[in-house]
N, C-alpha and C positions, 0 to 999 in steps of 0.2 A: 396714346396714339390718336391723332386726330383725323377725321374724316375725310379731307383734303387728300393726307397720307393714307390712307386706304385705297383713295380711289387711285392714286399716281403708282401706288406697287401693283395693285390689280391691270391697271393702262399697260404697267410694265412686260406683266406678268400673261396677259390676255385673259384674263379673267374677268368674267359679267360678272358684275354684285349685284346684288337683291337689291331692286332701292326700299328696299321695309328698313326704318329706321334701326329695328330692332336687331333684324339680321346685321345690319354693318357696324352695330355697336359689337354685338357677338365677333364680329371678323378682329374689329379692332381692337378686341381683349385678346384672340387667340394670337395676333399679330404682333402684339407687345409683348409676350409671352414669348413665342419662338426670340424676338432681338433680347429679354432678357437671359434667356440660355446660352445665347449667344457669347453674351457681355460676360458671363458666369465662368464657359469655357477660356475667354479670352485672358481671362488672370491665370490661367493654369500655367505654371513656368513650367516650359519643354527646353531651358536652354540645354539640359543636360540630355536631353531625348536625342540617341541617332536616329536620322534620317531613312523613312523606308528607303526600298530600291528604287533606284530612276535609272532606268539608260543613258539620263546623261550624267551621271556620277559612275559609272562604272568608266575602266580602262578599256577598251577594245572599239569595233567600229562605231559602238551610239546608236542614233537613226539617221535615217539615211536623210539627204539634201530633199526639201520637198520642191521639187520645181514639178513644173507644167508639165504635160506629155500624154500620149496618146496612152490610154485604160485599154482592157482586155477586151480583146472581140467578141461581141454580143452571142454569134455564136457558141465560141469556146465556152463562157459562162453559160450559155443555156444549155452545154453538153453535160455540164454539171450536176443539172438540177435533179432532183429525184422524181419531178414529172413536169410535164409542159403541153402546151397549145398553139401549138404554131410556133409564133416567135413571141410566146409569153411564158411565163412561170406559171404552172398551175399551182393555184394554193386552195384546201380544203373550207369550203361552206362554214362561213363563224356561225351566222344566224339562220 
């Protein structure tokens, strides 16, 4: 994998690289790596493999139509919460 392609999956990906040469040569062996397990998996024949579940292979409603529309009243979800701050969610101190 060449450098080019490193920087264009990391652009993709939002990932800073190291500009040390050395680092992005290490990216681009760990890089080539993940597409070859990739390619490895990709010959495994699944034709005979059923299909997990999906809601939309079952018989009955599915899911529902996504269209547009007015969400829960900010109230009502803050009546939910296990604690709050006015009209916010209290959430516990990470750092």
């Amino acid at each position: 994998m060449d450098q080019k392609t490193v920087e264009r999956i990391a652009a993709l990906a939002h990932l800073r690289v190291d500009p040390d040469p050395a680092v992005a040569a290490r990216l681009a062996e760990e890089m080539a790596g993940i597409v070859r397990a990739i390619d490895i998996l990709s010959e495994a024949d699944v034709s005979e493999v059923e299909p997990l579940y999906s809601p939309l292979l079952e018989e009955g409603p599915g899911l529902r139509p996504d269209e547009p529309g007015l969400g829960a009243e900010p109230e009502a979800l803050l009546d939910q919460a296990p604690d709050r701050v006015g009209r916010f969610f209290a959430v516990p101190k990470i750092i």
